[in-house]
C-alpha positions as semicolon CSV with decimal commas, in nm:
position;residue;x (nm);y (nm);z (nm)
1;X;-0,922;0,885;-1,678
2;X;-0,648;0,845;-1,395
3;X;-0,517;0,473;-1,369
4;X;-0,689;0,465;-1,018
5;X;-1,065;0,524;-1,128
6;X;-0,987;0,258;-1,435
7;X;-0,893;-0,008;-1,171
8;X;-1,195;0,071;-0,937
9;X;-1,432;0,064;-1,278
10;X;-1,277;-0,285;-1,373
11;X;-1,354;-0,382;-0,983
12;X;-1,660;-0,270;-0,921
13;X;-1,845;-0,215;-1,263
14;X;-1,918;-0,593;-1,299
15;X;-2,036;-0,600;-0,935
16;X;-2,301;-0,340;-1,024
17;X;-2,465;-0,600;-1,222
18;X;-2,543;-0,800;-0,946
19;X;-2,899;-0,749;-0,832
20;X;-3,126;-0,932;-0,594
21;X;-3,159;-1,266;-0,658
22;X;-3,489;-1,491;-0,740
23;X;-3,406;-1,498;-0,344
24;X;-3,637;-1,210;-0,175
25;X;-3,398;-1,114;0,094
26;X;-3,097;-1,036;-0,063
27;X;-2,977;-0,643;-0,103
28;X;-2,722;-0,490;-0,290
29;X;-2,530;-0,215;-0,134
30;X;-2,294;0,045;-0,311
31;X;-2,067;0,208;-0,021
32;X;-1,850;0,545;-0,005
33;X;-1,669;0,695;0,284
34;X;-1,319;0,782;0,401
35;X;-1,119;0,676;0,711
36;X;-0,772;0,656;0,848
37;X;-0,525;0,430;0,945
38;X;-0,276;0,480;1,266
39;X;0,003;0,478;1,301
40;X;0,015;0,471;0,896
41;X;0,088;0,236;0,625
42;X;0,522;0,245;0,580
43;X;0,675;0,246;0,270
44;X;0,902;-0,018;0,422
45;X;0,882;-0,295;0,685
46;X;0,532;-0,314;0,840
47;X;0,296;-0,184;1,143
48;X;-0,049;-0,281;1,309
49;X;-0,317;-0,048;1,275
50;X;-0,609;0,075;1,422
51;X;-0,848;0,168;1,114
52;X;-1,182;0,419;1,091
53;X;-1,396;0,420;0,840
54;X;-1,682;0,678;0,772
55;X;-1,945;0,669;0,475
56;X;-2,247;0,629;0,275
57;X;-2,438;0,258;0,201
58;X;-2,724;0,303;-0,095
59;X;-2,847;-0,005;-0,028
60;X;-3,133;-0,172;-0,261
61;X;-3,374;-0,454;-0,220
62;X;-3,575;-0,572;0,064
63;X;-3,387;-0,288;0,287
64;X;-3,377;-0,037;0,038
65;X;-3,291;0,360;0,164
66;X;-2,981;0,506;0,199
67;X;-2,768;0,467;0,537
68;X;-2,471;0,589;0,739
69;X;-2,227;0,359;0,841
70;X;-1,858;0,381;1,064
71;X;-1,587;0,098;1,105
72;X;-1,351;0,084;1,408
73;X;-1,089;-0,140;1,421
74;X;-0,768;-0,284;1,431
75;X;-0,509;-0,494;1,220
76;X;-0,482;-0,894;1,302
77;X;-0,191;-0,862;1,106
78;X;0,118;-0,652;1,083
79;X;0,030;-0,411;0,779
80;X;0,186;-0,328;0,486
81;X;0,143;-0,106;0,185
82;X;0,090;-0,438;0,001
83;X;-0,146;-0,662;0,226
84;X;-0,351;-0,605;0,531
85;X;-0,607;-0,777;0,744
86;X;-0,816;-0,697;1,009
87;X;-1,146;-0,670;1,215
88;X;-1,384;-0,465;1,345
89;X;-1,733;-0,329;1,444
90;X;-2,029;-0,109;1,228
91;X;-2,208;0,101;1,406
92;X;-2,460;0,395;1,268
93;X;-2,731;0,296;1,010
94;X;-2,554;-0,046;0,983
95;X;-2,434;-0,224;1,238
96;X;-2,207;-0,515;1,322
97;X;-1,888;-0,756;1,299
98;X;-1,674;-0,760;1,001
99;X;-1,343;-0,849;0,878
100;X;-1,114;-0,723;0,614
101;X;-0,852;-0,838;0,392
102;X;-0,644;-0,570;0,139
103;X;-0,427;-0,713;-0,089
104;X;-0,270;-0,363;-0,272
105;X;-0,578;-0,139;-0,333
106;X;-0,848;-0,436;-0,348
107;X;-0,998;-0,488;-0,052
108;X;-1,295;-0,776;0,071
109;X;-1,515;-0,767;0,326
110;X;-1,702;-1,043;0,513
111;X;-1,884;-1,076;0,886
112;X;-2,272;-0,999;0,990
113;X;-2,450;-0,698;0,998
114;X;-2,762;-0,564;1,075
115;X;-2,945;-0,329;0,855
116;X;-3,329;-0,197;0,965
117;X;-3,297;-0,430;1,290
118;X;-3,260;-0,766;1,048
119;X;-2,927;-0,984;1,086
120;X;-2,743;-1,023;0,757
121;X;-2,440;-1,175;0,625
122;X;-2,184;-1,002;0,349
123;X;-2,253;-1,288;0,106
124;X;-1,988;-1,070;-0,125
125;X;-1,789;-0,764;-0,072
126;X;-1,528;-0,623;-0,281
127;X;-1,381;-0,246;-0,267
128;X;-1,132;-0,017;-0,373
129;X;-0,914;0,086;-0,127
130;X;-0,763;0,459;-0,287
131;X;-0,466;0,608;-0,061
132;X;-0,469;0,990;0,013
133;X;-0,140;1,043;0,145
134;X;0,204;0,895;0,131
135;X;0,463;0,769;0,346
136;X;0,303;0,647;0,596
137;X;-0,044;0,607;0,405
138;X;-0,294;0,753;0,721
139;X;-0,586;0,850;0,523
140;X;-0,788;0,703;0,221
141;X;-1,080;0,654;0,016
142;X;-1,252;0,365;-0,040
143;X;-1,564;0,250;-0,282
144;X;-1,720;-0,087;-0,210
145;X;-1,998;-0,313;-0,374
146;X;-2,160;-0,557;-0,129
147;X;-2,437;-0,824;-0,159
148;X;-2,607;-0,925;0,187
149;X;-2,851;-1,216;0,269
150;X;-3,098;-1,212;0,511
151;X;-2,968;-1,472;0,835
152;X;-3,321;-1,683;0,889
């Protein structure tokens, strides 16, 4: 097993045992997908970025099914093969705000969403951010685990 499935196991293995809470609205989303990043992640100095993302959500709970989901956006911060931050919108199944912050490959995820036509908030989300290429880093993988909570 390469070093880089070991690390996402470690990350997101204990996530998977979050389920629902006693509270009825919660859902628990496993997301896969693949985007790029322009101009590309140096392997010196830094850059801002505008970021894609397109996946998968398997979402389960009160919202259960299984949903596609893109990510435009851009960095708030000038990006670097260690760290990055950003924001963006969801659009597809799931739609919405959300911000990121990557420190190395782990990456978390906060903002508001809507999934089925009913606001959510990211409660807690955590993923793997895998690079494809090298110098400048312009495509990846990346495997997330999220928890969202129905807004009243």
């Amino acid at each position: 097993m390469t070093s880089i499935r070991k690390l996402a196991l470690a990350v997101v293995l204990p996530l998977a045992l979050l389920a629902p809470s006693a509270h009825a609205q919660d859902d628990v989303a496993s997301v896969v997908g693949n985007g790029t990043i322009s101009p590309g992640l140096p392997t010196s100095g830094c850059a801002f970025q505008q970021v894609t993302f397109s996946g998968t959500a398997v979402n389960v709970g009160d919202h259960a099914g299984v949903y596609n989901v893109s990510f435009a956006g851009n960095s708030t911060i000038c990006e670097t093969l260690g760290a990055g931050q950003g924001s963006g919108t969801l659009s597809g199944d799931i739609s919405g705000t959300v911000e990121y912050s990557r420190t190395g490959p782990i990456v978390t995820i906060s903002g508001q969403v809507s999934v089925n036509a009913s606001p959510h908030s990211i409660e807690v989300g955590v993923c793997v951010f895998v690079a494809v290429n090298f110098n400048p880093v312009t495509a990846y993988v990346l495997v997330c685990k999220v928890v969202l909570r129905v807004v009243p």
